[in-house]
C-alpha atoms as one frame of an Amber mdcrd trajectory, in Angstrom:
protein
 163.621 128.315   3.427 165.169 125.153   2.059 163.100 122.167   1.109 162.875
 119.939   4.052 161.458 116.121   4.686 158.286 115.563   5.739 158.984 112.639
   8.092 156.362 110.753   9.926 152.831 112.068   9.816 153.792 115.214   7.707
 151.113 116.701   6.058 150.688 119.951   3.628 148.038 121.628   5.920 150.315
 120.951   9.026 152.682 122.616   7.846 150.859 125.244   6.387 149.131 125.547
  10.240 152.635 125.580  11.459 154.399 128.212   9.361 151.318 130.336   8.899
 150.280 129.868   4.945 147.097 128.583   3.698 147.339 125.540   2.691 147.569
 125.764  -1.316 150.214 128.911  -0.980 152.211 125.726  -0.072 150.902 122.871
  -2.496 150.884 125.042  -5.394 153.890 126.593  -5.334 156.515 126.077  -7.862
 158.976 124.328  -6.141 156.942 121.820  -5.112 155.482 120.705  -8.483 157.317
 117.210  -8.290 155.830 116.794  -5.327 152.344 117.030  -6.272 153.424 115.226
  -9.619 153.866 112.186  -7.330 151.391 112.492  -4.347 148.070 113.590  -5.665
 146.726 114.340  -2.541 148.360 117.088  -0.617 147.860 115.286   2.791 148.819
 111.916   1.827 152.386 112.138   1.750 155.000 110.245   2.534 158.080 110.362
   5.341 160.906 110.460   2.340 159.421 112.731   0.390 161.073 116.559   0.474
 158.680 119.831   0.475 158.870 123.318  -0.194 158.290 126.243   2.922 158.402
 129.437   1.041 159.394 132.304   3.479 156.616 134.367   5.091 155.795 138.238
   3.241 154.143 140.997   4.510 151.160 141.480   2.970 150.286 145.558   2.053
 146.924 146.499   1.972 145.367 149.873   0.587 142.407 150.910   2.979 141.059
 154.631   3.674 141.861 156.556   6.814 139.787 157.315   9.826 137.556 154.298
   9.018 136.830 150.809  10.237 138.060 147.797   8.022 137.527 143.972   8.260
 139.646 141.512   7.127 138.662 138.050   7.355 140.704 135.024   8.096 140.803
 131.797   6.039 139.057 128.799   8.097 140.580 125.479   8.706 140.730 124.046
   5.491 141.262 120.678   7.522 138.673 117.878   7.581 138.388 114.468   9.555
 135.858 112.095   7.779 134.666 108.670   9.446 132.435 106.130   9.207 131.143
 104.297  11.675 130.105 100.651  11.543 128.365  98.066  14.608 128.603  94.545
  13.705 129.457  95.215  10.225 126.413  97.540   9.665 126.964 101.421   9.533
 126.228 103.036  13.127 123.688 105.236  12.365 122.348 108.097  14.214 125.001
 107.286  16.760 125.802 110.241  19.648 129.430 110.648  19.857 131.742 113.146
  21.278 135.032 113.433  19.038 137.919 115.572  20.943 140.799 116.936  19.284
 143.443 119.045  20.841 141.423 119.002  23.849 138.560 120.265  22.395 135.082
 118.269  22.457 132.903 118.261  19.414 129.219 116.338  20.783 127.308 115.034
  17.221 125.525 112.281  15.713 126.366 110.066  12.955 124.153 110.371   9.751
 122.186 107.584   8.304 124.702 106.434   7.009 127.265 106.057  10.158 129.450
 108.898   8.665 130.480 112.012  10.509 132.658 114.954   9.377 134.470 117.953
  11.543 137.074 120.828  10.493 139.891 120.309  12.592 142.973 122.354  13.066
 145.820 121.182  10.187 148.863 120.313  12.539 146.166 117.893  14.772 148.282
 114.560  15.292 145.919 112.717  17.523 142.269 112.377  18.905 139.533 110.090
  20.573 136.055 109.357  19.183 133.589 108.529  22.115 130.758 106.367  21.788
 127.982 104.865  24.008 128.600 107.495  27.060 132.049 106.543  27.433 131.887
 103.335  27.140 133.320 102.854  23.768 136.813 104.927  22.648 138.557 104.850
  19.839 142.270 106.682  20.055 142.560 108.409  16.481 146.089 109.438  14.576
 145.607 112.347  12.361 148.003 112.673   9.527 149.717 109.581   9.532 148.345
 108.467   6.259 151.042 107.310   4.145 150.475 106.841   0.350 149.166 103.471
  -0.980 152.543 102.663  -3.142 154.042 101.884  -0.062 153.025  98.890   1.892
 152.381 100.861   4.969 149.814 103.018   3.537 147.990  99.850   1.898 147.996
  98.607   5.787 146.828 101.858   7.389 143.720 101.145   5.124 143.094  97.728
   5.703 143.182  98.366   9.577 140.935 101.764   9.082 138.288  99.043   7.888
 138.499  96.222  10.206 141.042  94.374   8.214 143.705  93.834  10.753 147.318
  92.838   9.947 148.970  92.966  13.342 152.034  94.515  13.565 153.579  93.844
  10.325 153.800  97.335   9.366 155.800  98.273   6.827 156.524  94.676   5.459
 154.479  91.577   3.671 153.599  89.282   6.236 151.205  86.587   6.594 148.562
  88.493   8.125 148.865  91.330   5.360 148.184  88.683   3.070 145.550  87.205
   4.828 143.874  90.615   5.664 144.032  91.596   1.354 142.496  88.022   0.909
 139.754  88.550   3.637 139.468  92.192   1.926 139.287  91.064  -1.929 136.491
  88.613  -1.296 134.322  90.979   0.749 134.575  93.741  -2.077 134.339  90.508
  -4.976 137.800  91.298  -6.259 140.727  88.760  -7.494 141.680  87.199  -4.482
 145.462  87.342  -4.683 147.039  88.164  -0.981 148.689  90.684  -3.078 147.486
  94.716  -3.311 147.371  94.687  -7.180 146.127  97.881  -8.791 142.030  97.067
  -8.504 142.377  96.318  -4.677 144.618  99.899  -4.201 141.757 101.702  -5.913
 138.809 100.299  -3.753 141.120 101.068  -0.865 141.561 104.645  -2.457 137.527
 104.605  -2.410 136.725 103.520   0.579 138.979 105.698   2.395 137.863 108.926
   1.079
């Protein structure tokens, strides 16, 4: 199979999901060594960017006849990670229900407002439900793009309550404003501009 683009929302463990590899059979193959030379993180990819499907093998197996044999599936190796914050305090001990796919996960939020769920890897979208219903927040999985492009520094900003309207993709005034607003909450150089020290707290707070 020839290397293809990832386009919007492409990750490695949706495609993996999609095609039928764990994840790393994809991420660590040869081929796609430029690729992981230039996005570190094998879900974080960009639209531009070209991967690597190797084609599917049969896999032989030795086992005795005229007995029973298990063979055990990989899990999801897929994880959604949030945190949760009321007022600009983390939401602790919080009941929420988080659906994916359909399917409804019920849960609490740890002291610290954080919550954490495997999830299948070619999941694209979700809700998180809060306060019986009252409260819904529509989630896009996988459509993290990386932070050298200005999209992926504004994905991050809006992930933490630093809006910057619908300027996606481009340096407007409210991107600026939102890195300003941003810089002087976390007591970095406030520039407007996402210089190396604000892409790393943005790279920190997001994991």
């Amino acid at each position: 199979m020839p290397k293809r683009k990832v386009g919007q929302g492409g990750t490695t463990s949706g495609f993996a999901k999609t095609y039928g590899f764990f994840w790393r059979t994809i991420w660590e193959h040869g081929e796609n060594a430029g690729l992981r030379a230039k996005r570190k993180d094998p879900n974080v990819l960009f639209e531009t960017d070209d991967i690597f499907i190797p084609d599917r093998v049969i896999k032989k197996v030795s086992k005795g006849t005229e007995a029973q044999h298990v063979f055990k599936r990989k899990g999801e190796p897929s994880k959604i990670k949030m945190q949760i914050y009321n007022l600009g305090k983390p939401n602790a001990n919080a009941d929420y229900i988080l659906e994916v796919d359909g399917k409804q996960t019920k849960g609490k939020t740890d002291g610290d407002g954080k919550l954490e769920h495997f999830i299948p890897g070619n999941a694209r979208s979700g809700k998180l439900i809060l306060k019986d219903g009252k409260e819904v927040h529509n989630l896009k999985l996988g459509n993290l793009d990386p932070l050298d492009q200005i999209s992926g520094v504004q994905q991050r900003l809006n992930n933490l309550g630093y809006q910057c309207g619908g300027e996606m993709g481009k340096m407007g005034e409210k991107t600026k404003a939102a890195l300003k607003k941003f810089q002087a909450d976390k007591k970095l150089n406030v520039s407007g501009e996402p210089d190396a020290a604000t892409k790393a707290k943005l790279e920190e707070l997001a994991k």
